[in-house]
N, C-alpha and C positions, 0 to 999 in steps of 0.2 A: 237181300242186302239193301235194294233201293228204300224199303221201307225203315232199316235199322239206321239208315245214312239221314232219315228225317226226322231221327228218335221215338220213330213208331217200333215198339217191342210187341209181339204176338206171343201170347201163352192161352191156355186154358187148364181148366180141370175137366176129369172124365168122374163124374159123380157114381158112387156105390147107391144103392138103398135110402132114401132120403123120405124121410116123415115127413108127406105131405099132403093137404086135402087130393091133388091127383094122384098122387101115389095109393093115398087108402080105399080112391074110388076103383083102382084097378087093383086092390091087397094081393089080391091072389097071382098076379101075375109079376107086378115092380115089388113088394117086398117080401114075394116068398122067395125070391134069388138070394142064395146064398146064407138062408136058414142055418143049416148043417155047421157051418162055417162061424155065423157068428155066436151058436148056442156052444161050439166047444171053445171060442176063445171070449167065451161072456162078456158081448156085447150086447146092445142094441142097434136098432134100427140108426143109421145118420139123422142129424136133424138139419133144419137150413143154416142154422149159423154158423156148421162144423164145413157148410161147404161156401161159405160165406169168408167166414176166417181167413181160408190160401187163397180166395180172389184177392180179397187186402191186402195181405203178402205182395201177390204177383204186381198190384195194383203201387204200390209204395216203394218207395226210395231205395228200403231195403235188398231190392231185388232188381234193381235197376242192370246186373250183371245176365239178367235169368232172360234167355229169348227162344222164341220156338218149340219151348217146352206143352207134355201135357203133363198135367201133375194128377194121378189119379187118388183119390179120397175113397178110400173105400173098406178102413182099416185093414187094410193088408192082405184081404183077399184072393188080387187078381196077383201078387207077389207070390203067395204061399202056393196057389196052382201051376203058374209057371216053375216054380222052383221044386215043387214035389213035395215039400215039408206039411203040405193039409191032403189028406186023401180022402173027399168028401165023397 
């Protein structure tokens, strides 16, 4: 609260799979996660700008309501595992 009391808002995102030169240097390890998952809801890999985009959000006026959150990007993944609805 002493940080919110100085208009310091804290958020992050918790990034899925993201196309990137370290990502593709490690392929086998950062974007084989969750293969299974994105080949039945035909996606691809994230890119930067998709995890670029909810910084902005969080970063902008819009969201001036939003504090202490983590907003995870990772099309819906780590939702559909807790919830049972992907049984990869």
């Amino acid at each position: 609260t002493d940080l919110l009391t100085k208009g310091i808002r804290i958020n992050a995102i918790l990034p899925g799979p993201t196309d990137t030169p370290l990502a593709r240097a490690n392929a086998d390890i950062w974007l084989a996660y969750a293969t299974d998952y994105r080949n039945a809801v035909g996606v691809k890999h994230l890119q930067p700008e998709e995890m670029a985009d909810p910084l902005l959000y969080l970063c902008s006026d819009m969201a001036s309501g939003v504090n202490a959150e983590n907003i995870i990007v990772d099309h819906g993944y780590t939702s559909a595992q807790i919830t049972g609805s992907f049984k990869g």
